[in-house]
Short mmCIF file of the C-alpha atoms (twelve columns), coordinates in Angstrom:
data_MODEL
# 
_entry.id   MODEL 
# 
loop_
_atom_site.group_PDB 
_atom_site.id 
_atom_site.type_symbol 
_atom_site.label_atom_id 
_atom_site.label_alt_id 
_atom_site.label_comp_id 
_atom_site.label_asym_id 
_atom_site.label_seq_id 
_atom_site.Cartn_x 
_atom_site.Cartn_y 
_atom_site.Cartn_z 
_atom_site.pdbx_PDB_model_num 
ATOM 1   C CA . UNK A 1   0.000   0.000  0.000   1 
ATOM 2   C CA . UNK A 2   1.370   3.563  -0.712  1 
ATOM 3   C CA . UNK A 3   2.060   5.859  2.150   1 
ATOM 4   C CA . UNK A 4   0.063   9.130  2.338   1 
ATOM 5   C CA . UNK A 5   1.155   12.230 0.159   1 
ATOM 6   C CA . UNK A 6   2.367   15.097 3.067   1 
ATOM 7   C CA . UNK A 7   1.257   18.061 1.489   1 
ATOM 8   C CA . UNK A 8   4.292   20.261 2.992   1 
ATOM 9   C CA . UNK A 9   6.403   18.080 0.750   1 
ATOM 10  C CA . UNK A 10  4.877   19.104 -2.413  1 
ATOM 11  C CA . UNK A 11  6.096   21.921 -4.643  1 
ATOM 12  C CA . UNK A 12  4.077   21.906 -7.868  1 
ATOM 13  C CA . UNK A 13  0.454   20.087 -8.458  1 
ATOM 14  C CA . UNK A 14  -0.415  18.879 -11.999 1 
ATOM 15  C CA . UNK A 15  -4.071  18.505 -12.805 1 
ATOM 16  C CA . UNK A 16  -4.714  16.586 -16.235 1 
ATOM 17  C CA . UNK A 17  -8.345  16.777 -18.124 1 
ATOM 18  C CA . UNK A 18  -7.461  17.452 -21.491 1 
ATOM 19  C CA . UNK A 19  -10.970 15.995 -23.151 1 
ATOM 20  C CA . UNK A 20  -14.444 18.137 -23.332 1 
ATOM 21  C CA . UNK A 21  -16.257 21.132 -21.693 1 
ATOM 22  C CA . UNK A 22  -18.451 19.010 -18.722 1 
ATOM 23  C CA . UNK A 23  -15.299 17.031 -17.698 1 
ATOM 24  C CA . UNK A 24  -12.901 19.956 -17.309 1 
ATOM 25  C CA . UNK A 25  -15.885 21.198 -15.441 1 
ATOM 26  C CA . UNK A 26  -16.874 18.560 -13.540 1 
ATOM 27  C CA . UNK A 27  -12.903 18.169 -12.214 1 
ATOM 28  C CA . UNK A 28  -13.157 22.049 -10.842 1 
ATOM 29  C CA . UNK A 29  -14.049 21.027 -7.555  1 
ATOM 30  C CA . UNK A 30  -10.483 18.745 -7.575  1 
ATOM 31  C CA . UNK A 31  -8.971  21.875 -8.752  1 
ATOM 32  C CA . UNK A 32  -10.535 24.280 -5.920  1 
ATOM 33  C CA . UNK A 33  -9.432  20.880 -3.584  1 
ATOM 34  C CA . UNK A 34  -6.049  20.950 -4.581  1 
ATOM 35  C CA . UNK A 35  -5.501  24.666 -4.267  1 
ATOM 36  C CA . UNK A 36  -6.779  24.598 -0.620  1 
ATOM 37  C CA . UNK A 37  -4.861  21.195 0.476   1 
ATOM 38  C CA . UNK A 38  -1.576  22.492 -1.072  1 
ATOM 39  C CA . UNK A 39  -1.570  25.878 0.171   1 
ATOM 40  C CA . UNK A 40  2.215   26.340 -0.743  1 
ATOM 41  C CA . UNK A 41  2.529   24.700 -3.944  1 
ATOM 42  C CA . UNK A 42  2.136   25.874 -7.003  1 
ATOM 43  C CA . UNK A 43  -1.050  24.382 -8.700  1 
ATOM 44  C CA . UNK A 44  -1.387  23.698 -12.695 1 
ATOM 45  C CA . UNK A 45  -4.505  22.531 -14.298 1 
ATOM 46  C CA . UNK A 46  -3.611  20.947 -18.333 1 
ATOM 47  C CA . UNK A 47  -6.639  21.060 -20.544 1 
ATOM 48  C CA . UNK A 48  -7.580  21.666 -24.222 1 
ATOM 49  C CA . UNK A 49  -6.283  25.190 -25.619 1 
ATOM 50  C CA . UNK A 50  -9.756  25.302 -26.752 1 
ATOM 51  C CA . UNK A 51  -11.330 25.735 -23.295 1 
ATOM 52  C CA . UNK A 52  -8.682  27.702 -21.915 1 
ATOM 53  C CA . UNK A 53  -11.661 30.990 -22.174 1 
ATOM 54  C CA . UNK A 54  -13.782 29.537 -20.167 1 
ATOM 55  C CA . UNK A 55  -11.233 29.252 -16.839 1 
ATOM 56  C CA . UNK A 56  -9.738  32.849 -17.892 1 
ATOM 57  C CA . UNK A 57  -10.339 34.437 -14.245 1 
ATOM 58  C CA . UNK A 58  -10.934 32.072 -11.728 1 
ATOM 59  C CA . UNK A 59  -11.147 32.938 -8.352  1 
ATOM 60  C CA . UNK A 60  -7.824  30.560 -7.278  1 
ATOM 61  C CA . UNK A 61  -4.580  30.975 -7.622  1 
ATOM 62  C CA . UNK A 62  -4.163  28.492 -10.428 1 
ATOM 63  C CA . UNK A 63  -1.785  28.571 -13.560 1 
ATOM 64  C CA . UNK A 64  -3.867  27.240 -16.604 1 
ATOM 65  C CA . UNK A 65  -1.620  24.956 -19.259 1 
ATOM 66  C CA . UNK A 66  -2.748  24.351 -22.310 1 
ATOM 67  C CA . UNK A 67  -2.511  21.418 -24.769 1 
ATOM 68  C CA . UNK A 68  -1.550  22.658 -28.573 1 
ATOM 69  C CA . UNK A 69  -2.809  20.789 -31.452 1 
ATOM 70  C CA . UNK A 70  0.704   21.760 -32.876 1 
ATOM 71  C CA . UNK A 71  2.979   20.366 -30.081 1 
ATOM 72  C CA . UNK A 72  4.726   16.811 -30.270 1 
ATOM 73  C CA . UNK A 73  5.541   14.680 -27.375 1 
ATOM 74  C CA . UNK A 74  8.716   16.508 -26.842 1 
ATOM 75  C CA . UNK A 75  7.413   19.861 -26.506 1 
ATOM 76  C CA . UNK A 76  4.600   18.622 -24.243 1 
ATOM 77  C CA . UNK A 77  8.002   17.146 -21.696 1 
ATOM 78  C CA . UNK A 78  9.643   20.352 -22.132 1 
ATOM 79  C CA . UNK A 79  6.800   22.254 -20.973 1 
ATOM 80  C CA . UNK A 80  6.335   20.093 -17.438 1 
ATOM 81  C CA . UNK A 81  9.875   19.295 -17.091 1 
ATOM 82  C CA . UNK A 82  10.235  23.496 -16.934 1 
ATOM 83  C CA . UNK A 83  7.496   23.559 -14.254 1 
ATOM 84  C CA . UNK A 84  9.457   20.144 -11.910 1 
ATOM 85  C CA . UNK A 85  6.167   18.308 -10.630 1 
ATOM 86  C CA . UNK A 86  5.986   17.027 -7.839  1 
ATOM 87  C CA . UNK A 87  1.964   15.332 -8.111  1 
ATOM 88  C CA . UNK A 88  0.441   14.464 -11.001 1 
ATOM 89  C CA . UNK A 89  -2.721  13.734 -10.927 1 
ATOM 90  C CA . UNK A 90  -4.878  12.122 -14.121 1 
ATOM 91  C CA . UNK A 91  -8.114  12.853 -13.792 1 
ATOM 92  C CA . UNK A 92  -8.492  11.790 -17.582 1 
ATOM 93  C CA . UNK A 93  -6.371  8.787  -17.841 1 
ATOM 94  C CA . UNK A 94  -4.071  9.181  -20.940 1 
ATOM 95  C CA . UNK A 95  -0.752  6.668  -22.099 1 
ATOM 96  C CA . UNK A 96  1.293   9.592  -23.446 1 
ATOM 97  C CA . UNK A 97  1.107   11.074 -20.227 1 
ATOM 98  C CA . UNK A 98  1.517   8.411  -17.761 1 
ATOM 99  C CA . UNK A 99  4.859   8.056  -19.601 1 
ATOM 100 C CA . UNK A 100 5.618   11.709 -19.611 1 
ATOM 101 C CA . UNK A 101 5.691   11.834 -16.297 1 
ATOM 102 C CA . UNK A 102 7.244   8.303  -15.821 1 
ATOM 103 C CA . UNK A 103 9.766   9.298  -17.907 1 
ATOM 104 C CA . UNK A 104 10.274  12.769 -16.008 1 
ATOM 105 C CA . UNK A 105 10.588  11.047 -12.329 1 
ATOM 106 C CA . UNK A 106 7.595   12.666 -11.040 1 
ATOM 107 C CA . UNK A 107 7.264   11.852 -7.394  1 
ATOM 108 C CA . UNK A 108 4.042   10.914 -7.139  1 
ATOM 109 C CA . UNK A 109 1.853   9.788  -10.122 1 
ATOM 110 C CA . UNK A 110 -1.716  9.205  -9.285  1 
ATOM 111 C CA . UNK A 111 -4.329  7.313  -11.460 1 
ATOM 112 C CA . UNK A 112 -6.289  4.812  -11.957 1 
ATOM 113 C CA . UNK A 113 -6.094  1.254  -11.163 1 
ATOM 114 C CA . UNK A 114 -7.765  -0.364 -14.338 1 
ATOM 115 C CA . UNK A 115 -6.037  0.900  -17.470 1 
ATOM 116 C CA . UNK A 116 -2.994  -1.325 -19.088 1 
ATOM 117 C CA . UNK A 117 -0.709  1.089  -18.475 1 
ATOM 118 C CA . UNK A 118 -1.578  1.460  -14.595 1 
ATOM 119 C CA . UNK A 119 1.716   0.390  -13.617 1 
ATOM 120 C CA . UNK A 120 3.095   3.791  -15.140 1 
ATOM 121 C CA . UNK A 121 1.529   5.333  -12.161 1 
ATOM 122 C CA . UNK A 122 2.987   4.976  -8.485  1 
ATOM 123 C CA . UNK A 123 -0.771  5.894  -6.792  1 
ATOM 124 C CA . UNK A 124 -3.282  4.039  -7.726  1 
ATOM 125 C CA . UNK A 125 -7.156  4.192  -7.162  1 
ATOM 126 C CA . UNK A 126 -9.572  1.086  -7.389  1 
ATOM 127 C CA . UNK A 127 -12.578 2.651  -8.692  1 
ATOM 128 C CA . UNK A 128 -14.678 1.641  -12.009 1 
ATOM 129 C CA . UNK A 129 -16.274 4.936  -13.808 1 
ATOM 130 C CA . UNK A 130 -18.157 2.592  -16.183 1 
ATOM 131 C CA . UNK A 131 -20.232 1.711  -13.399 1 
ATOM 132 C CA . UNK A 132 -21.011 5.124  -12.628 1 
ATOM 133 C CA . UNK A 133 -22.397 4.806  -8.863  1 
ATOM 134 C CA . UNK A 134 -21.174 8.097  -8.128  1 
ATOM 135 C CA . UNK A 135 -21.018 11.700 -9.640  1 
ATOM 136 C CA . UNK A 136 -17.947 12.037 -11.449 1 
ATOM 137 C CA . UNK A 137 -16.499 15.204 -9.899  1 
ATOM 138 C CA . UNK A 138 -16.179 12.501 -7.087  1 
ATOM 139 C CA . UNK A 139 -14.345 10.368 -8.755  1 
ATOM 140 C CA . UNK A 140 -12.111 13.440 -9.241  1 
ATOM 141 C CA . UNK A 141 -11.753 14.259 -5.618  1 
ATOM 142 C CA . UNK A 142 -11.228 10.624 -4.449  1 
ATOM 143 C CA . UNK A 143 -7.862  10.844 -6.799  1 
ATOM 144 C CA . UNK A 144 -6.856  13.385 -3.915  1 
ATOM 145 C CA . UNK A 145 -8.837  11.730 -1.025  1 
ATOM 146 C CA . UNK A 146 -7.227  8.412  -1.173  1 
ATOM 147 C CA . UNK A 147 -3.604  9.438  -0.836  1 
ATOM 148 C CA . UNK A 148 -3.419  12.965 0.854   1 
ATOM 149 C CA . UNK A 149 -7.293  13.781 2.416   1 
ATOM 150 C CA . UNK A 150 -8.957  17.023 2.067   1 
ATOM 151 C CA . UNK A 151 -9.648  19.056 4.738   1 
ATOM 152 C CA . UNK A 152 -13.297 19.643 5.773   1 
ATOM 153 C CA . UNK A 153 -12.696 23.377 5.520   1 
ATOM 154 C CA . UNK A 154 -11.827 23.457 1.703   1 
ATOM 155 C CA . UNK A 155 -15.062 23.664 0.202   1 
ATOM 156 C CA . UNK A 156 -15.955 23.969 -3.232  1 
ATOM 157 C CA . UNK A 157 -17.490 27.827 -3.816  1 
ATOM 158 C CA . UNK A 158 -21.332 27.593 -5.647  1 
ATOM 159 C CA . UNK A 159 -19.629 29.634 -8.386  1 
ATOM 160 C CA . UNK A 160 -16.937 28.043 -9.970  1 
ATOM 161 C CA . UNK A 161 -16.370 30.223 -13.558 1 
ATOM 162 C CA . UNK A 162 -15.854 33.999 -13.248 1 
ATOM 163 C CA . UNK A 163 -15.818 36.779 -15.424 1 
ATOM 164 C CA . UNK A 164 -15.128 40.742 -15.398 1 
ATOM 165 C CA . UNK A 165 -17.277 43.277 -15.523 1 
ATOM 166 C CA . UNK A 166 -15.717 44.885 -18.617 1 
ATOM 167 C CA . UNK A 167 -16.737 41.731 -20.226 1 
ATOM 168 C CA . UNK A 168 -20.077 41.394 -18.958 1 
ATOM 169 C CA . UNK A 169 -20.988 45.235 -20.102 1 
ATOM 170 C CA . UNK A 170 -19.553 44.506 -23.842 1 
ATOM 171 C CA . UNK A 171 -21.559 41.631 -23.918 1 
ATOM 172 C CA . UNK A 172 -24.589 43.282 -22.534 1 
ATOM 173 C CA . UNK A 173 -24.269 45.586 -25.381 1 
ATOM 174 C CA . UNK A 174 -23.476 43.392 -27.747 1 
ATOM 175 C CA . UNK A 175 -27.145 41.493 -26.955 1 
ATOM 176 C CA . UNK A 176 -29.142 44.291 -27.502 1 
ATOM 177 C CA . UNK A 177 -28.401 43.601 -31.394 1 
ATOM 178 C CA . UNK A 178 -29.648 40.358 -30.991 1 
ATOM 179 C CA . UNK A 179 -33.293 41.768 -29.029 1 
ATOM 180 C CA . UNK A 180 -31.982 40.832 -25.219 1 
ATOM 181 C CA . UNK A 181 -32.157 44.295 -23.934 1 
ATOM 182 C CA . UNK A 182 -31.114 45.287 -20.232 1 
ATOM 183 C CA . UNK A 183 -33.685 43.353 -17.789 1 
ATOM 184 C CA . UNK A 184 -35.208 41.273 -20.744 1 
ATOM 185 C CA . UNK A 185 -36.190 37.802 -18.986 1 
ATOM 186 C CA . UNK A 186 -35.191 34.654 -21.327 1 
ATOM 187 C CA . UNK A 187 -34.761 31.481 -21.087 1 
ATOM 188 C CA . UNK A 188 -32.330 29.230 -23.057 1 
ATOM 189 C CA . UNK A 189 -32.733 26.091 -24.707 1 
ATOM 190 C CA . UNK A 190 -29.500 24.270 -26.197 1 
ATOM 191 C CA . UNK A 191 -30.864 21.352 -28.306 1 
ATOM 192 C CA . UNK A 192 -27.372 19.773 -29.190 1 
ATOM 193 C CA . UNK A 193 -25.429 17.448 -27.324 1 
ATOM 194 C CA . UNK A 194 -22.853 16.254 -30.302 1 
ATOM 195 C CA . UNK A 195 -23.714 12.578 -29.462 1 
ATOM 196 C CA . UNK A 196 -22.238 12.181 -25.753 1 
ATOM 197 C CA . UNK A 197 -25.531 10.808 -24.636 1 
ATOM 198 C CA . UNK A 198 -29.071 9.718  -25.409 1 
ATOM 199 C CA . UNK A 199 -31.461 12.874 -26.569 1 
ATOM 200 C CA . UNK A 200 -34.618 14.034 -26.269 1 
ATOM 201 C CA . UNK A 201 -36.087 14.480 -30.111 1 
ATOM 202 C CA . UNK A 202 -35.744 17.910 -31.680 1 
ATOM 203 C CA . UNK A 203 -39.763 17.335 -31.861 1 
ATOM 204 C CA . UNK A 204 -40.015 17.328 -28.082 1 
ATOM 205 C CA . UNK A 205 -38.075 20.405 -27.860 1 
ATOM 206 C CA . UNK A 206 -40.567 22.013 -30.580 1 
ATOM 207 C CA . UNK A 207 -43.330 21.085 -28.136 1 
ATOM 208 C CA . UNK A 208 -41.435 22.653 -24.819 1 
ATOM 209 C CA . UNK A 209 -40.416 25.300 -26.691 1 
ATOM 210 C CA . UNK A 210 -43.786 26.230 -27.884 1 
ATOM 211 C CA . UNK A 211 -45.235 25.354 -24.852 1 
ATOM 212 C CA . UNK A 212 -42.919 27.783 -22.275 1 
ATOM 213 C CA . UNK A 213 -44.212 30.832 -25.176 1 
ATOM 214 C CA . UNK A 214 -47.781 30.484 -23.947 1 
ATOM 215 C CA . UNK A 215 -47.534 29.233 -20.428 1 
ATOM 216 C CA . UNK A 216 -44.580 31.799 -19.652 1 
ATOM 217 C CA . UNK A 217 -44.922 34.923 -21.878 1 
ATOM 218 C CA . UNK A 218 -43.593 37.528 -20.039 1 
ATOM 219 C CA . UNK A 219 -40.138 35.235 -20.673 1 
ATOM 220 C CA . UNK A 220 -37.974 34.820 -24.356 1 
ATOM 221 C CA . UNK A 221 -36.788 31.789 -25.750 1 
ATOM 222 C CA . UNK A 222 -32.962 31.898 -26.548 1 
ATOM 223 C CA . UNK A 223 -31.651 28.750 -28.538 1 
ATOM 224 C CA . UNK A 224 -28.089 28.484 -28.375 1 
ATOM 225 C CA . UNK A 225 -25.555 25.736 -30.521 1 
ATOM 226 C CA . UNK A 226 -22.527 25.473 -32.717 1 
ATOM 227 C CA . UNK A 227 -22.828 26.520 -36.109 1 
ATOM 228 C CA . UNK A 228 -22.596 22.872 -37.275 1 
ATOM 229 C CA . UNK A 229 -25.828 22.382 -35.431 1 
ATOM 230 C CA . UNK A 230 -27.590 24.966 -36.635 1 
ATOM 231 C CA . UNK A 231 -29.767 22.131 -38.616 1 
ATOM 232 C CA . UNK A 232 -30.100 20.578 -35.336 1 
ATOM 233 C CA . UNK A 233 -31.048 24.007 -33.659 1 
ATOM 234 C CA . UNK A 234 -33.589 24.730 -36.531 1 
ATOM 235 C CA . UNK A 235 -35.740 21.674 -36.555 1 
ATOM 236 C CA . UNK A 236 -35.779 22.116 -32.815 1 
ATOM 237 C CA . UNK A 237 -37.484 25.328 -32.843 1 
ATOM 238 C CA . UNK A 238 -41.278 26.306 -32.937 1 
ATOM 239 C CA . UNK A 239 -42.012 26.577 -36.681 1 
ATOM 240 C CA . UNK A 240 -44.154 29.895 -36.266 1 
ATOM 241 C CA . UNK A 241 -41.553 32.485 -34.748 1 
ATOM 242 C CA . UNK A 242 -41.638 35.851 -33.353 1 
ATOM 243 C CA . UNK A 243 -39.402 38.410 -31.803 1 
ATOM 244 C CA . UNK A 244 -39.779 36.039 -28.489 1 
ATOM 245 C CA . UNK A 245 -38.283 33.210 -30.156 1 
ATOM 246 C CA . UNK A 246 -33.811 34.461 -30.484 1 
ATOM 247 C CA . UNK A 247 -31.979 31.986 -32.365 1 
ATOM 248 C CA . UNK A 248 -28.180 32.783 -31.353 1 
ATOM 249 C CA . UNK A 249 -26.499 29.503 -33.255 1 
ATOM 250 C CA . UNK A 250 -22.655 30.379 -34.136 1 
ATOM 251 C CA . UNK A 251 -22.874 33.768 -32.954 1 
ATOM 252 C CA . UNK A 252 -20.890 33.625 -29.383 1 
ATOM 253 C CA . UNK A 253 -17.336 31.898 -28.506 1 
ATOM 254 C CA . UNK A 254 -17.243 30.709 -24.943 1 
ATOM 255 C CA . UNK A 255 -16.996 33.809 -22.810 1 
ATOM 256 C CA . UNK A 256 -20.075 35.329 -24.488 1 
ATOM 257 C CA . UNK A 257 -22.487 31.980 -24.076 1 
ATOM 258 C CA . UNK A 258 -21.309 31.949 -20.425 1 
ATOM 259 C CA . UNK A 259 -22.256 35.618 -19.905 1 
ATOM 260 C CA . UNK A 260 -25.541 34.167 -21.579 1 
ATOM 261 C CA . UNK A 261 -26.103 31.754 -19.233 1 
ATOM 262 C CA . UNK A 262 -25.500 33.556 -16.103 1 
ATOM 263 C CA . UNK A 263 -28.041 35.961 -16.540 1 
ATOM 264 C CA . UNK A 264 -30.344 33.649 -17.908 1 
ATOM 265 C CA . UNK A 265 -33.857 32.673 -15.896 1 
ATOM 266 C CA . UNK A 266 -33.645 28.987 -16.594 1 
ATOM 267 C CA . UNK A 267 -31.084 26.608 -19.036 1 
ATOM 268 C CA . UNK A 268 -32.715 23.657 -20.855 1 
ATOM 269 C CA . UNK A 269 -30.752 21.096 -22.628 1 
ATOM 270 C CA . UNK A 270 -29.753 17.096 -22.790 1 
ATOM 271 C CA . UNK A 271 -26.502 16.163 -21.106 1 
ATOM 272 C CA . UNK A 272 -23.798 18.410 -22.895 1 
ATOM 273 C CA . UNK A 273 -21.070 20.836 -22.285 1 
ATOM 274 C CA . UNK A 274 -23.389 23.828 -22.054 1 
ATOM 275 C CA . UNK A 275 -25.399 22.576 -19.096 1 
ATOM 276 C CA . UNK A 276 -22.274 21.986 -16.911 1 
ATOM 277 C CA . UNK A 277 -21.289 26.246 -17.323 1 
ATOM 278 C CA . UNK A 278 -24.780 26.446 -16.033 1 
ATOM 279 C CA . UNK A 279 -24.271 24.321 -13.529 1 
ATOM 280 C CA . UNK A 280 -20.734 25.982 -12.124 1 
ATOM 281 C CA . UNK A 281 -22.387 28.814 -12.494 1 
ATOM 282 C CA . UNK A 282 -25.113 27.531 -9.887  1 
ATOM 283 C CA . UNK A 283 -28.001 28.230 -12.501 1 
ATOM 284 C CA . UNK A 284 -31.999 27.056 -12.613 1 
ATOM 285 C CA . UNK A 285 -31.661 24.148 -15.064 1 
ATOM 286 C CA . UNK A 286 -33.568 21.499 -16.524 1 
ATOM 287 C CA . UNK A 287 -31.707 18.046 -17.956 1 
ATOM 288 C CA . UNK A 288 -32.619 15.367 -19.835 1 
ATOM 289 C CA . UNK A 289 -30.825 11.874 -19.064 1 
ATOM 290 C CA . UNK A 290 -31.109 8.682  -19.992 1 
ATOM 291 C CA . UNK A 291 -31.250 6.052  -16.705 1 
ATOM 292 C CA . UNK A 292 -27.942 3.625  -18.545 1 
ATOM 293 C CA . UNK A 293 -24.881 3.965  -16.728 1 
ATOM 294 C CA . UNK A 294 -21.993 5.270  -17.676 1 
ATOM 295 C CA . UNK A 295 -24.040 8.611  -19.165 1 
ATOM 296 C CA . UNK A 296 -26.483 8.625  -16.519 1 
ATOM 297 C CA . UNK A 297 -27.349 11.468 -14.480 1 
ATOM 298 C CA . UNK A 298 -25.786 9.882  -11.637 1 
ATOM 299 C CA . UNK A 299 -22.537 10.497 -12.903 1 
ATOM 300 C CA . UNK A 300 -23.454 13.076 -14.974 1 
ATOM 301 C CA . UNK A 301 -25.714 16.002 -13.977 1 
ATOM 302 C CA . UNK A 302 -24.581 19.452 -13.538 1 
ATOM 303 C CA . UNK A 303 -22.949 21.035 -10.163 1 
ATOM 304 C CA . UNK A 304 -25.272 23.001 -8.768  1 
ATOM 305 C CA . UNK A 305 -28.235 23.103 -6.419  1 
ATOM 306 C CA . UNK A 306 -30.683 24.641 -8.873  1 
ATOM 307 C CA . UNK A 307 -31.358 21.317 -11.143 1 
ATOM 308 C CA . UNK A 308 -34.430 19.207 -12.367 1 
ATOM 309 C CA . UNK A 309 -33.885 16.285 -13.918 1 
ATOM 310 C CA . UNK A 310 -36.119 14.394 -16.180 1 
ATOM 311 C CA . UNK A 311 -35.280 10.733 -17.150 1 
ATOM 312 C CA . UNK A 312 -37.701 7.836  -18.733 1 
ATOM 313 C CA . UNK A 313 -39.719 6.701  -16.122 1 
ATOM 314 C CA . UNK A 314 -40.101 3.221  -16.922 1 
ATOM 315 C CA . UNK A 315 -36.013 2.676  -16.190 1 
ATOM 316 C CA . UNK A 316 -35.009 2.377  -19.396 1 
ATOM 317 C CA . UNK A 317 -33.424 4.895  -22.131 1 
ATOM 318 C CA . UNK A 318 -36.514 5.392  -24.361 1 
ATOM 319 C CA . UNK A 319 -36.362 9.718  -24.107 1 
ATOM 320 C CA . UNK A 320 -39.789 9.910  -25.793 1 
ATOM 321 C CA . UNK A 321 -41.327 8.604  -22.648 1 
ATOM 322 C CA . UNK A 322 -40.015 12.691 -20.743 1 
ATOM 323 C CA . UNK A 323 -43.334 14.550 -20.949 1 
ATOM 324 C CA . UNK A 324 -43.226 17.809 -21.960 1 
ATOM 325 C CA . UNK A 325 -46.159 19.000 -20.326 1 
ATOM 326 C CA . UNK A 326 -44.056 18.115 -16.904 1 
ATOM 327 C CA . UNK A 327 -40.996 19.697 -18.098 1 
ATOM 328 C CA . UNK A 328 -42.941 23.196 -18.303 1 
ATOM 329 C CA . UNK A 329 -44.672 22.550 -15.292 1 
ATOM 330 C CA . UNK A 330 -41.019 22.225 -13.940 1 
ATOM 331 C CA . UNK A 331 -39.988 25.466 -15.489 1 
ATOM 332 C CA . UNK A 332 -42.782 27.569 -13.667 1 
ATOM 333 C CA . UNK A 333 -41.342 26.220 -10.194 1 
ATOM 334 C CA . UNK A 334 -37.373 26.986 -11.360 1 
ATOM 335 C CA . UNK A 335 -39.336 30.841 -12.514 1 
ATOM 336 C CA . UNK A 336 -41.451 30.877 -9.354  1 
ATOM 337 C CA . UNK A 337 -44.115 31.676 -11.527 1 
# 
């Protein structure tokens, strides 16, 4: 059995999640963790270049590295071997990386149990995601739990993405354009998930969309997506529009939808990217999940304390069987109307 990681030994913290929007997200709270347990260490968090935006301005003390399309294995070495980590810990279990850091000497290289390459890491935690009995940002702390404890005074903040309010006023301004003036009440629906779980149809979002318009009309409709969904986005939309039905598809990067979000009444969507920013953002939302594991909502649903969850009743993942009529009944408790 490995002995216990003493914090007061430990320099520099590496934090890996290099895959998609919800998982960086839902590995925040191991971030915020880490920051508080190693109070004297310097504390990096790797993801995707591409999501780099969203952490720009976090309330912690924690350096952001990116991973470049464009970099090679060497570069990648280079960059950590400039930083000398002391903890690694792979939160997104990767082979190039075990071996990095292998490779590098890292003192203490904590992952999982269950992949081949295992042995590459000198911590290891028994735990099967694929089963999915637990929310994953858990799984993310118990990488720290099991081998240094957290203390029962670092808690995770209700807000876990920031932004300034320079930002907030351009984008303010920059929504007027698109008929979300100053105090304008909206709610957004976000029909894509690009296939990381099972979906309501685009039909059923017709019907809540149409639906919230007459049960909730003081409130707008704002439907948000990539541009490559915009088909998706379309269909998904009540066919008879007006100026309370906003159809923002491809118009905002990252910073901008989050801005959207936040002052947002209410965020409707399947299990995607966009419903975790809600959810660090501690936001009224409303998810659709299927009841399989591993994408169930178990493992899956947003952070937050504001969230509804609708799932096929019946156990299984047949999504047509989410009523919409109960899904706008749901929306008048999240609008206390």
């Amino acid at each position: 059995m490995k002995r216990k990681i003493n914090p007061s030994e430990i320099k520099s913290v590496l934090i890996s999640r290099t895959d998609n929007i919800g998982d960086v997200i839902l590995t925040l709270p191991l971030v915020y963790a880490a920051r508080c347990v190693f109070r004297n260490a310097d504390v990096f968090f790797y993801v995707n270049e591409r999501l780099k935006p969203l952490l720009d301005g976090m309330s912690i003390n924690v350096n952001i590295l990116t991973e470049d399309k464009h970099q090679n294995y060497a570069d990648r070495k280079r960059l950590f071997a400039k930083h000398k980590i002391d903890l690694a810990i792979f939160a997104k279990p990767r082979f190039d990386l075990a071996l990095m850091f292998f490779q590098l000497g890292t003192k203490f290289r904590v992952g999982t149990a269950y992949r081949w390459y295992s042995f590459l890491y000198n911590h290891r935690v028994k735990e099967h995601r694929k089963f999915a009995d637990k929310h994953e940002s858990e799984y993310n702390l118990n990488l720290l739990r099991e081998f240094v404890g957290i203390d029962e005074n670092c808690r995770v903040p209700e807000r876990l993405l920031n932004y300034e309010e320079r930002e907030k006023n351009d984008f303010l301004e920059k929504a007027i354009s698109f008929g979300i003036s100053p105090g304008t009440k909206y709610i957004i629906i976000h029909p894509g998930s690009r296939g990381s779980a099972k979906d309501i149809s685009l039909e059923q979002f017709r019907e809540i969309g149409i639906k919230l318009l007459a049960a909730y009309p003081d409130h707008k409709i704002v439907y948000t997506g990539l541009e490559s969904e915009k088909d998706i986005v379309i269909n998904s939309m009540p066919v008879e529009r007006n100026e309370k039905v906003i159809d923002l598809t491809g118009k905002l990067n990252l910073r901008e939808l989050m801005i959207l979000i936040d002052h947002s009444d209410l965020f409707i969507s399947n299990s995607t990217g966009p419903i975790h920013i809600a959810g660090a953002l501690n936001k009224n939302i409303i998810g659709f999940y299927p009841n399989s594991a591993p994408v169930n909502d178990v493992r899956w649903k947003p952070l937050g304390i504001n969230t509804t969850i609708f799932k096929p009743s019946d156990g299984s993942d047949n999504m047509s069987l989410i009523d919409t009529n109960e899904v706008v009944s749901s929306a008048g408790r999240h609008l206390k109307v």
